[in-house]
C-alpha positions in Angstrom: -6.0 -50.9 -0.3 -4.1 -48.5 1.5 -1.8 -51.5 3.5 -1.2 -52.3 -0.2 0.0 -48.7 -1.3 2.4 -49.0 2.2 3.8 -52.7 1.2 4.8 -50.6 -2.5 5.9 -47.6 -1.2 7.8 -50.0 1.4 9.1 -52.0 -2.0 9.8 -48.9 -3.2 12.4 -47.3 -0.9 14.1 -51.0 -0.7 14.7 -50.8 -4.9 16.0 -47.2 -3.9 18.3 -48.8 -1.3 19.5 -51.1 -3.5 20.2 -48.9 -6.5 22.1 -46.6 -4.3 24.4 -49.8 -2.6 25.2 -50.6 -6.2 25.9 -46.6 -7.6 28.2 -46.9 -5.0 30.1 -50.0 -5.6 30.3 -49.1 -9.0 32.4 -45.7 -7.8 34.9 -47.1 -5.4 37.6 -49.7 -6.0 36.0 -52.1 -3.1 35.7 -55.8 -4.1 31.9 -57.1 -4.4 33.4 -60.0 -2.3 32.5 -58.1 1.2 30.2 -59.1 3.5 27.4 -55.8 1.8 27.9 -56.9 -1.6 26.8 -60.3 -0.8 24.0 -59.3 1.2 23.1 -57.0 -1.5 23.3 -59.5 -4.2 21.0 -61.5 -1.9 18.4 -58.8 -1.7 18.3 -58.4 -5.6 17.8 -62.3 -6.3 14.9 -61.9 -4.2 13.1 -59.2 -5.5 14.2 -60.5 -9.6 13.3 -63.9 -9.0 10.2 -63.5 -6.3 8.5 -60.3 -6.0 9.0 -59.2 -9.5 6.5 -61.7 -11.2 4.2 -61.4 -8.6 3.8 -57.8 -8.8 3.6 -58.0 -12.8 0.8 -60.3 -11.9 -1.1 -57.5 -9.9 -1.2 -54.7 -12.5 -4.8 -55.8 -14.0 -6.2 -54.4 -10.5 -8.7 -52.0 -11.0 -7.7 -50.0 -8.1 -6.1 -46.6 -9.5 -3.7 -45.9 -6.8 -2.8 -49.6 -6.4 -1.9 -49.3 -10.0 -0.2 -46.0 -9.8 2.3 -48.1 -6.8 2.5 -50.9 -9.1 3.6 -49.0 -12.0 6.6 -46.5 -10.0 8.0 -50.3 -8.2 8.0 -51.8 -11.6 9.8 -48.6 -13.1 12.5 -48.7 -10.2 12.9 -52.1 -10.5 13.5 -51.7 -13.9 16.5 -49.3 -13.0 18.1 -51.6 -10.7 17.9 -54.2 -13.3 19.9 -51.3 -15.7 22.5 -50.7 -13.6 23.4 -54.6 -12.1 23.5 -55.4 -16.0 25.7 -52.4 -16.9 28.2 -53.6 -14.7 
């Protein structure tokens, strides 16, 4: 279980990644046209559409810490959903 508590933690520091790339879009007058936006759109489709349901599917484990990982990823995720919708 521990390669699992990596992969979230892993899953984890990209949501952070991407929450940061769009905090700071959202304070400078670049266009979301460049070459970073796109890539970063990219990522998000990716992790909304894939990952996403398939980590909602995993929070019946009955591993605690699995859970705990489950639970902080879902809460990020949930953030990064806030902010590309507030824009």
């Amino acid at each position: 279980m521990s390669e699992v508590c990596f992969v979230l933690q892993s899953v984890g520091c990209l949501v952070d990644s991407l929450i940061d790339k769009r905090r700071k879009r959202a304070g400078s007058d670049n266009s979301l046209d460049d070459e970073c936006a796109i890539e970063t759109r990219q990522h998000e489709q990716a992790l909304f559409e894939v990952l996403y349901p398939r980590l909602v599917d995993c929070i019946d484990t009955t591993d605690g810490s699995v859970r705990l990982g489950l639970k902080d990823v879902l809460k990020r995720i949930g953030s990064l959903v806030s902010i590309c919708c507030g824009q």
